[in-house]
ROBATI-917082 format. One record per residue (C-alpha): residue number from 1; x, y, z; residue in three letters. Coordinates in nm, 2 decimals. Example, Ala and Ser with C-alpha at 12.3 -4.5 7.8 and 13.67 -1.06 7.14 Angstrom:
2
n = 1, X = 1.23, Y = -0.45, Z = 0.78, res = ALA
n = 2, X = 1.37, Y = -0.11, Z = 0.71, res = SER
//
This chain:
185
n = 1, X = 12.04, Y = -12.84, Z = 2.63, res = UNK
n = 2, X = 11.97, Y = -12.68, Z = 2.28, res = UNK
n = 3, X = 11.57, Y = -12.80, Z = 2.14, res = UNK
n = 4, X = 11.74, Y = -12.95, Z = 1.85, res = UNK
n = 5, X = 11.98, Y = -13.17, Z = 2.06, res = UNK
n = 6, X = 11.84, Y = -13.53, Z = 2.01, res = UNK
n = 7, X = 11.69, Y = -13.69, Z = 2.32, res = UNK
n = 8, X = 11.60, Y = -13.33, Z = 2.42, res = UNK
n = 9, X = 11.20, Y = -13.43, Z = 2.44, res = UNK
n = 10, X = 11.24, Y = -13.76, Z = 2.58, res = UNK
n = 11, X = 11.47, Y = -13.59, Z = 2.87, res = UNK
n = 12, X = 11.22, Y = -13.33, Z = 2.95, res = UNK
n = 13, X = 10.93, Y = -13.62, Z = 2.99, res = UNK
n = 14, X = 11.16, Y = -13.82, Z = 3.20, res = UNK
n = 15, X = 11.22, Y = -13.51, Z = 3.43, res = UNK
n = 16, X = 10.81, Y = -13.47, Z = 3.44, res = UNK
n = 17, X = 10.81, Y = -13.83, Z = 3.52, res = UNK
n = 18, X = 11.05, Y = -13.80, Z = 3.77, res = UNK
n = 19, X = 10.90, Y = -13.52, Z = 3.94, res = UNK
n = 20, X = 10.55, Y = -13.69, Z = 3.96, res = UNK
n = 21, X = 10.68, Y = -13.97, Z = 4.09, res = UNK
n = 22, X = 10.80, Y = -13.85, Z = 4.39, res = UNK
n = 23, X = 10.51, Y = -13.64, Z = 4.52, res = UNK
n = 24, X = 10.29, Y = -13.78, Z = 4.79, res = UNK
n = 25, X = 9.93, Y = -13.86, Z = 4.59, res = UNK
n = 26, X = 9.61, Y = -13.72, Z = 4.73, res = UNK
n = 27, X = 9.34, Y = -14.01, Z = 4.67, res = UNK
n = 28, X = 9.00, Y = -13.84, Z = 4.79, res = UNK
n = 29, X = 8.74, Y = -14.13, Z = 4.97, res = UNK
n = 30, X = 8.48, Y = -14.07, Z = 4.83, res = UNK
n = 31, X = 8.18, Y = -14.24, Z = 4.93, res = UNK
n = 32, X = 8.30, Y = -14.14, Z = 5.26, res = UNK
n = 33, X = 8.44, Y = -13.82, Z = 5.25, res = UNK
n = 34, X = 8.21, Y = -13.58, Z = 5.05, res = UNK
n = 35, X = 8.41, Y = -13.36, Z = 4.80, res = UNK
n = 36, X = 8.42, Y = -13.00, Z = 4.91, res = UNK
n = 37, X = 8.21, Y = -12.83, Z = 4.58, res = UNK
n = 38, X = 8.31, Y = -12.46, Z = 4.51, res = UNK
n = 39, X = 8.03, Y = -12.23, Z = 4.59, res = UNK
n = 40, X = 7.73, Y = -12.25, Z = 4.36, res = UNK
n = 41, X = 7.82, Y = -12.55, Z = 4.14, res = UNK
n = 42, X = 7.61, Y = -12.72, Z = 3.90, res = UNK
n = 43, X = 7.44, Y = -13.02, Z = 4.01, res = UNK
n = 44, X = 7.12, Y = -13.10, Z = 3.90, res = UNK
n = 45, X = 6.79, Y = -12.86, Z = 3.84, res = UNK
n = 46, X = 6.54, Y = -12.80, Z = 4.12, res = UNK
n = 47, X = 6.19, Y = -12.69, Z = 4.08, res = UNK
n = 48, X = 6.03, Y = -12.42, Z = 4.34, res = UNK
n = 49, X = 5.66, Y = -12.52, Z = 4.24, res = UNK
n = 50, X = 5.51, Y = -12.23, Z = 4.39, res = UNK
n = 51, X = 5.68, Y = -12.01, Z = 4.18, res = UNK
n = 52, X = 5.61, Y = -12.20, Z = 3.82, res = UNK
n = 53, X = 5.31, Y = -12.06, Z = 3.67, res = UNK
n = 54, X = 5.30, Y = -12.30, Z = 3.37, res = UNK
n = 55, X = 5.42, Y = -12.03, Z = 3.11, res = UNK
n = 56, X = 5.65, Y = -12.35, Z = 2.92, res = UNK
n = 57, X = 5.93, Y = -12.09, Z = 2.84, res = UNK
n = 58, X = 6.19, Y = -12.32, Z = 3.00, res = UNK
n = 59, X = 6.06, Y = -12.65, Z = 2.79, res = UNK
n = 60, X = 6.01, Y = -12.42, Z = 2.49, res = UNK
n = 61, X = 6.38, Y = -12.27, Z = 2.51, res = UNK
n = 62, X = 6.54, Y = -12.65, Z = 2.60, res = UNK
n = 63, X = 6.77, Y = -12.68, Z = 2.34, res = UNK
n = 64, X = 6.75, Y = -13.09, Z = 2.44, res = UNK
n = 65, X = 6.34, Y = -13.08, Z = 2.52, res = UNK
n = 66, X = 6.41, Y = -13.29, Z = 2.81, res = UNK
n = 67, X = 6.15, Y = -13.08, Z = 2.99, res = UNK
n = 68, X = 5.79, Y = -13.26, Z = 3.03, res = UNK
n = 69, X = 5.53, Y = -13.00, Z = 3.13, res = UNK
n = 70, X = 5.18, Y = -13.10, Z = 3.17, res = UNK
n = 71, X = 4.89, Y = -12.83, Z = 3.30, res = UNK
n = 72, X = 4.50, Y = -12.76, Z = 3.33, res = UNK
n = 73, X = 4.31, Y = -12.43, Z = 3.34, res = UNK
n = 74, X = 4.12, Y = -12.40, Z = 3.68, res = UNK
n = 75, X = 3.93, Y = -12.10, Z = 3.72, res = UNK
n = 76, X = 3.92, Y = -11.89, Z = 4.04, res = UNK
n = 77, X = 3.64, Y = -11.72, Z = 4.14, res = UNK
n = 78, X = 3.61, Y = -11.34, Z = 4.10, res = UNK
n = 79, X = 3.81, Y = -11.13, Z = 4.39, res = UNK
n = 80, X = 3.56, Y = -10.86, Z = 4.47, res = UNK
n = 81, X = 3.19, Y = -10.93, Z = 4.44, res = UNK
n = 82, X = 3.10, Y = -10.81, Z = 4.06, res = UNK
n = 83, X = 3.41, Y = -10.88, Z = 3.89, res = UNK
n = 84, X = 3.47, Y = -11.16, Z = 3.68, res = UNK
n = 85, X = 3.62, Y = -11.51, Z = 3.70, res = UNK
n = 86, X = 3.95, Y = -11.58, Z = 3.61, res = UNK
n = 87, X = 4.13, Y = -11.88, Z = 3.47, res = UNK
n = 88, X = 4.47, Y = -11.97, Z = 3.59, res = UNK
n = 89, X = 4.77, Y = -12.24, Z = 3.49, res = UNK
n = 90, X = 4.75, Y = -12.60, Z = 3.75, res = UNK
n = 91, X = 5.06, Y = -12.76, Z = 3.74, res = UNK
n = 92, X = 5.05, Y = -13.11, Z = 3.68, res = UNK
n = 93, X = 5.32, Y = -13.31, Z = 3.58, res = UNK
n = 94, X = 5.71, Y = -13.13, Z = 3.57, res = UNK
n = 95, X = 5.98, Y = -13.37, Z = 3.47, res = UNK
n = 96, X = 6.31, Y = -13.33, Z = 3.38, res = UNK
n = 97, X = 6.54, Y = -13.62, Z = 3.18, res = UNK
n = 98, X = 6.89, Y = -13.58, Z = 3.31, res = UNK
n = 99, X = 6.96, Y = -13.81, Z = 3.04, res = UNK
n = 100, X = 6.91, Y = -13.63, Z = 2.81, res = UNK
n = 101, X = 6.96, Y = -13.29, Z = 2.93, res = UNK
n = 102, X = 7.30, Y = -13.12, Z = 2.91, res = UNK
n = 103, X = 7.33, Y = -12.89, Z = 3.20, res = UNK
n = 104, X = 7.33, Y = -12.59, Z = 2.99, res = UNK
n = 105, X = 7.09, Y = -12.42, Z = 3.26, res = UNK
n = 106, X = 6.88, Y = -12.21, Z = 2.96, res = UNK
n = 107, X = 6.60, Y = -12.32, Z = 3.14, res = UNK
n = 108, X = 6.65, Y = -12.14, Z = 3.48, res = UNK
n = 109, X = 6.81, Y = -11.82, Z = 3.31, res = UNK
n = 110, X = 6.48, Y = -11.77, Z = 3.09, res = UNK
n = 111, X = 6.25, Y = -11.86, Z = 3.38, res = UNK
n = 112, X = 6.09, Y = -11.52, Z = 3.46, res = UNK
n = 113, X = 5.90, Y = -11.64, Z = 3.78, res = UNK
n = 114, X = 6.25, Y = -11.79, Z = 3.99, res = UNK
n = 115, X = 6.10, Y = -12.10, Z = 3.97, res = UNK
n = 116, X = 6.42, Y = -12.32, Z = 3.83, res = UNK
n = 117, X = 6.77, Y = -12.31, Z = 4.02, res = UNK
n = 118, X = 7.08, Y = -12.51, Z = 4.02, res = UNK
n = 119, X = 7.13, Y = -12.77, Z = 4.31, res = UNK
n = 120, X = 7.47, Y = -12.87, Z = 4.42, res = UNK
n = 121, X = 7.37, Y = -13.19, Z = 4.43, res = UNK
n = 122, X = 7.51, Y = -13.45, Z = 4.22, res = UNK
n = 123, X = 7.46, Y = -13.78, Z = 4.36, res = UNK
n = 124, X = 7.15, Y = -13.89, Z = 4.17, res = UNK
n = 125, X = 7.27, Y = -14.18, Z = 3.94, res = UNK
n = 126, X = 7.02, Y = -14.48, Z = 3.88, res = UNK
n = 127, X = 7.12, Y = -14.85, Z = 3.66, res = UNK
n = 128, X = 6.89, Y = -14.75, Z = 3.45, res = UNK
n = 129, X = 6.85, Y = -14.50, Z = 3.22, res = UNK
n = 130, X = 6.48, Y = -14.47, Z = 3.22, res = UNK
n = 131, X = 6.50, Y = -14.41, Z = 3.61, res = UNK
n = 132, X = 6.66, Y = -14.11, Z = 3.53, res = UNK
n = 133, X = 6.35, Y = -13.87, Z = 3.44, res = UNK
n = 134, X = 6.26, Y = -13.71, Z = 3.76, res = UNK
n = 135, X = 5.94, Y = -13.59, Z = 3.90, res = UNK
n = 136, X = 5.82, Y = -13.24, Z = 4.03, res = UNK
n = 137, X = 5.86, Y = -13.46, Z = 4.39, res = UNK
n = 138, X = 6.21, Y = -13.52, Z = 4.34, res = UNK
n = 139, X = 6.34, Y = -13.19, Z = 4.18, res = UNK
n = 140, X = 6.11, Y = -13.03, Z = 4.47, res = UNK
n = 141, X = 6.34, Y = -13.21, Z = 4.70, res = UNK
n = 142, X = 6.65, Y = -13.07, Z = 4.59, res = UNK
n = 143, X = 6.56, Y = -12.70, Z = 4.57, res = UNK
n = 144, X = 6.63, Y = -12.73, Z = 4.98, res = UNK
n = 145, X = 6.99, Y = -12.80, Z = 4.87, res = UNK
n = 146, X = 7.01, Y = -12.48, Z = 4.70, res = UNK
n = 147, X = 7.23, Y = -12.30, Z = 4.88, res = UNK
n = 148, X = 7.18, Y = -11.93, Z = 4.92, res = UNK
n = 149, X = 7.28, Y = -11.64, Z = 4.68, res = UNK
n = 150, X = 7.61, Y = -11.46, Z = 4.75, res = UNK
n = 151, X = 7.58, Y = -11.12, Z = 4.87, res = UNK
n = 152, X = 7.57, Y = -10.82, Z = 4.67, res = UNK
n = 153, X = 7.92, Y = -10.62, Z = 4.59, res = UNK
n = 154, X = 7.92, Y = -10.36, Z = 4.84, res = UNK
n = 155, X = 8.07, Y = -10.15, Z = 4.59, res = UNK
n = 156, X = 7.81, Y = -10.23, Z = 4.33, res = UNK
n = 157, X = 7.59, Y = -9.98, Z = 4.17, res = UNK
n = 158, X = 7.24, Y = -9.94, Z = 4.32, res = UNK
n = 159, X = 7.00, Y = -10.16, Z = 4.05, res = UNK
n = 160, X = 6.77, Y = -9.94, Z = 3.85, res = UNK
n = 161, X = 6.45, Y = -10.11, Z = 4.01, res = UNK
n = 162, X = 6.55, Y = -10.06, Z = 4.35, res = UNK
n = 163, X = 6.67, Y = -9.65, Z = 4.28, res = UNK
n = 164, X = 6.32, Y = -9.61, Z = 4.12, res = UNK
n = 165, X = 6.15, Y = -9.74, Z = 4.42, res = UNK
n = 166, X = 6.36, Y = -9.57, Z = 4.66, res = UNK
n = 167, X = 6.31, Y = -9.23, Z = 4.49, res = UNK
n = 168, X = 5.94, Y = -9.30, Z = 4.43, res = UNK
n = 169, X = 5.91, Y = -9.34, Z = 4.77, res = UNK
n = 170, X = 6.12, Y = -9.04, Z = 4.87, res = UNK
n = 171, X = 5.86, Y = -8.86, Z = 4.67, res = UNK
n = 172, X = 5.57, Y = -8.99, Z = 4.84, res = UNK
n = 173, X = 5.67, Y = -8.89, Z = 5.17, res = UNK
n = 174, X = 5.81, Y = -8.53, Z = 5.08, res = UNK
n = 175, X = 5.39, Y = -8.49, Z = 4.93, res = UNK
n = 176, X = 5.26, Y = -8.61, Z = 5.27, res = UNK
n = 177, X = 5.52, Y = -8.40, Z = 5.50, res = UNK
n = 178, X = 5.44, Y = -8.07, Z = 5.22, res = UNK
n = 179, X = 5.10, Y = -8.04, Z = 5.41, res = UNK
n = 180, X = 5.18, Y = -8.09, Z = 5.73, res = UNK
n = 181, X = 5.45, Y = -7.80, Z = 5.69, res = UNK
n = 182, X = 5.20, Y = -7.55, Z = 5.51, res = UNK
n = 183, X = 4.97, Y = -7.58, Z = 5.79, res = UNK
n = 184, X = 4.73, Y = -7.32, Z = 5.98, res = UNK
n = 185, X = 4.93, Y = -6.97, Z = 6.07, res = UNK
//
């Protein structure tokens, strides 16, 4: 069959048709069976509170602002007797609007304290549109879900921070075994 034959498209539809039509179709349950997610999917954002220090970079970068951040200054008393007190960030309200936000994940890649990572989980829809800003309680919730991160390439080049450590350390303990190998003669 030449492209310029007429029919020629509608033939090649009716073959696709045809085709379709007699393969068996795969309807997944859903409710019932859970969908098998490939490995660190988007879902929805979970907070690690203990790691947030209030620094607002993630509701400052939100391209949607769908990130509610209220704090207070507490201060701590000094460390060692003499020193001086210090003030410190008290999270108070974190709150996300999964209406409005658009799963860009800006947020967790400018988070410099690990405090914001992506849950799996997807299964949070509510009837009403206001029920869908969530709380530090509920995005605390999902970081369990999180699942873990994938291993390193075995192949992959050592990351600078941990060569500089590694050789820092090397260092250190070459200067303590230097005496030890100078000693009395």
């Amino acid at each position: 069959m030449s492209p310029n034959f007429p029919g020629s498209g509608l033939a090649k539809g009716l073959a696709v048709t045809l085709r379709t039509m007699t393969r068996k179709s795969v309807t997944a349950q859903y409710p019932d069976a859970q969908p098998e997610l490939p490995p660190r999917s988007r879902g929805v954002i979970a907070l690690f509170e203990e790691n947030c220090t209030v620094c607002m970079l993630c509701a400052r970068e939100c391209p949607d602002w769908c990130i509610y951040i209220d704090s207070h200054k507490e201060t701590v008393p000094a460390a060692a007797p003499g020193g001086r007190e210090r003030s410190r960030n008290v999270l108070d309200r974190f709150a996300i609007d999964f209406s409005l936000c658009m799963y860009c994940g800006i947020c967790i890649e400018v988070c410099p304290f690990d405090a914001l990572f992506w849950s799996p989980e997807f299964e949070y829809a509510e009837t009403d549109i206001l029920e869908l800003t969530h709380e530090r309680d509920k995005l605390r919730e999902w970081m369990w879900t999180v699942p873990e991160p994938p291993a390193l390439d075995p192949g992959a080049e050592e990351p600078k921070e941990i060569a500089a450590a590694r050789k820092a350390a090397e260092k250190a303990a070459a200067q303590a075994d230097a005496p030890q190998q100078e000693g009395p003669q």
